[in-house]
C-alpha positions in Angstrom: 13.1 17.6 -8.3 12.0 14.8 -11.2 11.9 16.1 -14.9 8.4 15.0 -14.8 7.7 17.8 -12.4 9.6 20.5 -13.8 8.7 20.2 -17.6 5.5 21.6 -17.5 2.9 23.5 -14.9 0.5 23.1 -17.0 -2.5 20.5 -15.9 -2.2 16.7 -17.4 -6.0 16.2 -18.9 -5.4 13.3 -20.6 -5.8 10.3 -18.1 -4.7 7.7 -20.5 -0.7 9.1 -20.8 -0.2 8.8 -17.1 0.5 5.5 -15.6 0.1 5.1 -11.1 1.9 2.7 -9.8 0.9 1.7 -6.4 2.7 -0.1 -3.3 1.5 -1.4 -0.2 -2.1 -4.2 0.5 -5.1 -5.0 2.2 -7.7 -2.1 2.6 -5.3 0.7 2.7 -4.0 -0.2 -0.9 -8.0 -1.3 -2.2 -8.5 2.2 -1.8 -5.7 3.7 -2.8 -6.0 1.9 -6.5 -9.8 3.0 -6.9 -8.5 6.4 -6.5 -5.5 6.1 -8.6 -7.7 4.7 -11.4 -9.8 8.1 -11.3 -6.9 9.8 -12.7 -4.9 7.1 -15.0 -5.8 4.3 -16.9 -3.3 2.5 -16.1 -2.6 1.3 -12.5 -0.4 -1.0 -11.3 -0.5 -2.3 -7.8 3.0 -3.3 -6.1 1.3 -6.2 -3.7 2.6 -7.1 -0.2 2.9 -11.0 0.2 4.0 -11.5 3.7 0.2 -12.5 4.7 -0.3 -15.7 7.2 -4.0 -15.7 8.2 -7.3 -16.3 7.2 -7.7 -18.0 3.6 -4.4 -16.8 2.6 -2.8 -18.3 5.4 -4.2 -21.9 4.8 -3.3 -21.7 1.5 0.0 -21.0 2.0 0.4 -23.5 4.9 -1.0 -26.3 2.9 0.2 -25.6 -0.7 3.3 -23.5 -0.1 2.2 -21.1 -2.6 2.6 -17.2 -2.0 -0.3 -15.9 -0.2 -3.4 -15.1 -3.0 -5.6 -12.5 -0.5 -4.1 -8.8 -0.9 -3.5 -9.8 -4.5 -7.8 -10.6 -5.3 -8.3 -7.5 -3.2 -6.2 -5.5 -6.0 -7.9 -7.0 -8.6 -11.2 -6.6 -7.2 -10.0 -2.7 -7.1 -8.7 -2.2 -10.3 -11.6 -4.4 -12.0 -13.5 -2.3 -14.7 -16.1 0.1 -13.7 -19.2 -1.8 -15.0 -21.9 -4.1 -14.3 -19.9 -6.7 -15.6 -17.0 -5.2 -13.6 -19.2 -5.0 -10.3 -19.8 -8.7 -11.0 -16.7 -9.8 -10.6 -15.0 -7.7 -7.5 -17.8 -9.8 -6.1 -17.4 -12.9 -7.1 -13.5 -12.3 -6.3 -14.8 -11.3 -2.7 -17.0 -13.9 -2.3 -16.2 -16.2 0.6 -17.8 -19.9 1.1 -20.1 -20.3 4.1 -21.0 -24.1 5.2 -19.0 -26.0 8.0 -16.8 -28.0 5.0 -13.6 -27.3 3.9 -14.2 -24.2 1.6 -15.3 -22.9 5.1 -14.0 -18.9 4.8 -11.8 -19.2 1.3 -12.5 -16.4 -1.4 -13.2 -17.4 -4.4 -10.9 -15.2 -5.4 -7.8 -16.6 -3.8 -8.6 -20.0 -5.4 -8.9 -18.5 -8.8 -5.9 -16.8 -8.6 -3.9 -20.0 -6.8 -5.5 -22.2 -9.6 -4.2 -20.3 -12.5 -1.2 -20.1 -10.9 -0.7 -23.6 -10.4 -2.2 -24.3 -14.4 0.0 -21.5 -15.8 3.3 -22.1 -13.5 3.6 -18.2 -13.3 1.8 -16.5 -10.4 2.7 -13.1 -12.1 1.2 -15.1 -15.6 -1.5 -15.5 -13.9 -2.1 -12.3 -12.3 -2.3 -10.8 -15.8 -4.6 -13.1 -17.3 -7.1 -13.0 -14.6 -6.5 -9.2 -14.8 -7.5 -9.1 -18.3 -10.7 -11.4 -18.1 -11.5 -8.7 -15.8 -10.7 -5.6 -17.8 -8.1 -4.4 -15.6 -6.2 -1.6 -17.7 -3.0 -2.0 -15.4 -1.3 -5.1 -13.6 -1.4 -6.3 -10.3 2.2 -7.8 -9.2 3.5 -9.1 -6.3 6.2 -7.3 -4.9 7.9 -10.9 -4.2 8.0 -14.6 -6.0 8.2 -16.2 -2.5 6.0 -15.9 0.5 7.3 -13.9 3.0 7.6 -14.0 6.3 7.3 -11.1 8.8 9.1 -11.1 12.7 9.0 -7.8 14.4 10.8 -7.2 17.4 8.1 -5.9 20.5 8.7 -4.5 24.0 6.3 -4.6 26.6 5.5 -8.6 26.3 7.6 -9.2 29.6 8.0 -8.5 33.1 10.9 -6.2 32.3 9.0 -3.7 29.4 12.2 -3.0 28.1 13.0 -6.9 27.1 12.8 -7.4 23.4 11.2 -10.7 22.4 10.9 -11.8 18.5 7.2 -12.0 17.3 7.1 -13.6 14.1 4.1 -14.0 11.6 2.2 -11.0 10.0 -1.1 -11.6 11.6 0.9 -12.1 15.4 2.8 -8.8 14.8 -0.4 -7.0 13.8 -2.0 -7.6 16.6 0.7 -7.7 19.5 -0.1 -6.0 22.3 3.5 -5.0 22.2 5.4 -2.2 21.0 7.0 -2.8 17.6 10.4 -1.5 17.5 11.9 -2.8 13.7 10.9 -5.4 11.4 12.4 -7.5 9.4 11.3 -10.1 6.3 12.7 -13.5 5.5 14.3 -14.8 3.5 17.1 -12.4 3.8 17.2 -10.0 1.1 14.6 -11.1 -0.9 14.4 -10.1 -4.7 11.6 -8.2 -6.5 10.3 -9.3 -9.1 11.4 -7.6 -12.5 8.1 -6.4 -12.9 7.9 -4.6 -9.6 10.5 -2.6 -10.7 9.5 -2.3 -14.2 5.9 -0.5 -12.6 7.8 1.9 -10.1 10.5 2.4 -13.5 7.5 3.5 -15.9 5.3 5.3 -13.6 4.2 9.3 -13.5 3.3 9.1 -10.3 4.0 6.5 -7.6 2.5 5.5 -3.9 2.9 4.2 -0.7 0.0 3.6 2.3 -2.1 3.9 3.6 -2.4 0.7 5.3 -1.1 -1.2 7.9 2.4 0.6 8.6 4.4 -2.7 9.7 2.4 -5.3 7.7 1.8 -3.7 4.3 3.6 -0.3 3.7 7.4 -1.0 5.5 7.7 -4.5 3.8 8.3 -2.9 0.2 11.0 -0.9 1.7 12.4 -3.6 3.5 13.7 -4.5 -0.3 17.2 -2.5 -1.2 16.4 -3.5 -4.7 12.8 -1.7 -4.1 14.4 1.6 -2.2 17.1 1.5 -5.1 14.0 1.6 -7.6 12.1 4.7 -6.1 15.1 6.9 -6.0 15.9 6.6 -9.4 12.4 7.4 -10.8 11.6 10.8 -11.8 8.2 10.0 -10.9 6.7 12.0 -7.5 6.7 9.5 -5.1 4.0 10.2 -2.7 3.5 8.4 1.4 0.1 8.7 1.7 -0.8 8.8 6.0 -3.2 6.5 8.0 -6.2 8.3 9.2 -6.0 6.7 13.1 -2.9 4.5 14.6 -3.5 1.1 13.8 -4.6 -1.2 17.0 -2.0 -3.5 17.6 0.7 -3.1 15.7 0.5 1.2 15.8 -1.2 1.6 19.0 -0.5 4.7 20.7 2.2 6.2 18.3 2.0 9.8 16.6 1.8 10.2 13.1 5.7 11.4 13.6 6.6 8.2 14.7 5.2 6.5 11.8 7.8 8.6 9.7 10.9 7.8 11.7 10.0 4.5 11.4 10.0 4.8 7.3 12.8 6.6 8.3 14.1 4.2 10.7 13.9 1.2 8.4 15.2 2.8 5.0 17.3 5.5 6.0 18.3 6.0 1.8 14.5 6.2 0.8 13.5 9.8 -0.7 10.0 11.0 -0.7 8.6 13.9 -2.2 5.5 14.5 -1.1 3.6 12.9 2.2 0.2 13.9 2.5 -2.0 14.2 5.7 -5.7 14.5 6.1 -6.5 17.8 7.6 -8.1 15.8 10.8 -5.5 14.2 12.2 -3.1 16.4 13.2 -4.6 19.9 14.1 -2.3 21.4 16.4 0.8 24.1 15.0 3.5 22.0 17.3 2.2 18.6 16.5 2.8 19.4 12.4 5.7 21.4 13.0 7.6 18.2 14.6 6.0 16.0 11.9 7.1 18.2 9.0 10.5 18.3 10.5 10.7 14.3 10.8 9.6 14.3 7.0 12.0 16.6 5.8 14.4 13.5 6.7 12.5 11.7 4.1 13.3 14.6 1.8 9.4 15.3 1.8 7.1 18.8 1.4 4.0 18.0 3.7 0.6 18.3 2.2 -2.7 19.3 4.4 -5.7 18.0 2.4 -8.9 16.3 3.1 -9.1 13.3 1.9 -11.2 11.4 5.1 -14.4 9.0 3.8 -17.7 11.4 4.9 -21.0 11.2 4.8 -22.3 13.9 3.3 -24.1 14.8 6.3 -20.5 15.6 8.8 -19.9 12.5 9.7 -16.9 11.0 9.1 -14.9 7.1 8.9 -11.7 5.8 9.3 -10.9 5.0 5.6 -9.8 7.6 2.7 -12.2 8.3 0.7 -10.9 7.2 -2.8 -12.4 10.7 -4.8 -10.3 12.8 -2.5 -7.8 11.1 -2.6 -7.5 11.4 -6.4 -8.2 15.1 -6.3 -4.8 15.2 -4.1 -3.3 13.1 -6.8 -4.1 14.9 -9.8 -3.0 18.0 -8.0 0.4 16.5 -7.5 0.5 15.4 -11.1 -0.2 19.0 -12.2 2.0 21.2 -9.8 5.7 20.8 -9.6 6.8 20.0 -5.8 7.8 23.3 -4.9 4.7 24.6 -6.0 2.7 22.4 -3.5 1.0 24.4 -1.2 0.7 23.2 2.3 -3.0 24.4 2.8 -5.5 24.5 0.1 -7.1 28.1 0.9 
């Protein structure tokens, strides 16, 4: 149990002592950081940069520069909560129309390439646009270098137990395959120093939702990364998907997305792993999920934090005010204290 849990029961009001530091990218992480931002102000978001497609994609191909697109959607996230802040995540969002070559490239991703070009620092960069924007945090990339994702998938050939190699992030996320392990190239990559610093310095740090292969297994990929969350004292927190991703997910139990954490970074400690209170309903189904956490080291949390309505209807995205309600709880209560259920 972290220090930081055990000091004190008592409730953390001030939001401006506690620093979140984030890990993962795309939609999963855009949510994560709006609700991590409800309960500290200062966030900083650990950014996957293994995307190939779309705008990123082309921008890597043709300029050999680390994919800009989960990095602008941070930003957007984190940007200040304010007309002037509102302004900006859209401009950042904004994607050209026409038939030219702009065709489908945020705005974002050329800012952020741009400065990073004029600046020769992407992470320089990173913090100057985050300060035009009145981000009270950083956005980092996990990574200097682009990199590259191959998974390997059964069920591509006649045999279904024949492995075959699928490489690229946007291929492996939408296999029709069964992904069995990934990997990342280069070989043992290195995190930046400033990754490290954020997962160092934080009160509280997470990982997912998002897309499990593509944007939450990557960081652990790292040793340098895994090494870095088992030393902090901070309450390291796997946040679950809502639904099995298509593609890359299809068809597995939320279990299985634990032994593949498991699977892939067999040293990594979690403390807490929380689960929205729809997707796993039955007594067995969460007793053989708890008992694949535990191998995390984890206490398994119940809560709802599913996007509604209003009106009982619900999505499949977390709904960022939930989810910092969960977090603020976990900030407050030392592990042991956690109760599975709210009553």
């Amino acid at each position: 149990m972290s220090d930081k849990q055990t000091s004190s029961t008592q409730p953390r009001e001030d939001k401006r002592a506690i620093r979140v530091t984030s890990l993962g990218g795309g939609h999963g992480l855009f949510n994560t950081l709006r609700a991590a931002r409800k309960v500290s102000d200062y966030v900083s978001a650990v950014v996957t940069v293994a995307d190939d497609g779309g705008s990123s994609g082309r921008m890597r191909r043709e300029l050999g520069e680390v994919p800009p697109g989960d990095l602008r959607m941070a930003l957007a996230a984190l940007s200040r909560d304010n007309e002037r802040g509102m302004l900006w995540e859209k401009t950042l969002q904004h994607r050209f129309g026409g038939n030219g070559a702009l065709k489908g490239h945020a705005v974002g991703n050329i800012l952020i390439t741009g400065l990073s070009q004029v600046m020769g620092s992407l992470t320089a960069a990173l913090d100057e646009l985050a300060a035009l924007l009145g981000v009270k945090g950083r956005v980092i990339p996990v990574c200097d270098e682009p990199l590259d994702l191959e998974a390997e998938v059964t069920g591509l050939e006649e045999d279904p137990r024949e492995v075959v190699a699928v490489r690229g992030q946007v291929a492996v996320a939408t296999t029709i395959g069964q992904v069995r392990r990934v990997k990342i190239f280069p070989h043992n990559p290195q995190p930046t120093p400033e990754a490290l610093e954020a997962i160092e310095h934080a009160d509280l740090v997470t990982l997912g939702p998002g897309s499990w292969f593509s944007s939450v297994i990557p960081h652990i990929l790292m040793p340098a990364v895994v090494e870095a969350l088992n030393n902090s004292s901070a309450p390291k927190v796997l946040v679950m998907n809502l639904v099995a991703e298509p593609g890359e997910m299809a068809g597995m139990s939320m279990e299985h997305h634990i032994h593949m954490v498991n699977q892939h970074a067999k040293d990594l400690l979690i403390d807490v792993v929380v689960v929205d209170l729809t997707t796993m309903q039955g007594a067995s189904e969460r007793r053989h999920f708890e008992r694949a956490a535990s191998a995390l080291g984890a206490r398994v949390i119940y809560r709802d934090v599913r996007e509604d309505d209003g009106r009982g209807r619900f999505s499949d995205r977390h709904m960022p005010d939930k989810m910092a309600t969960v977090f603020q709880e976990i900030l407050d209560t030392p592990i042991e204290d956690l109760p599975a259920h709210l009553s």
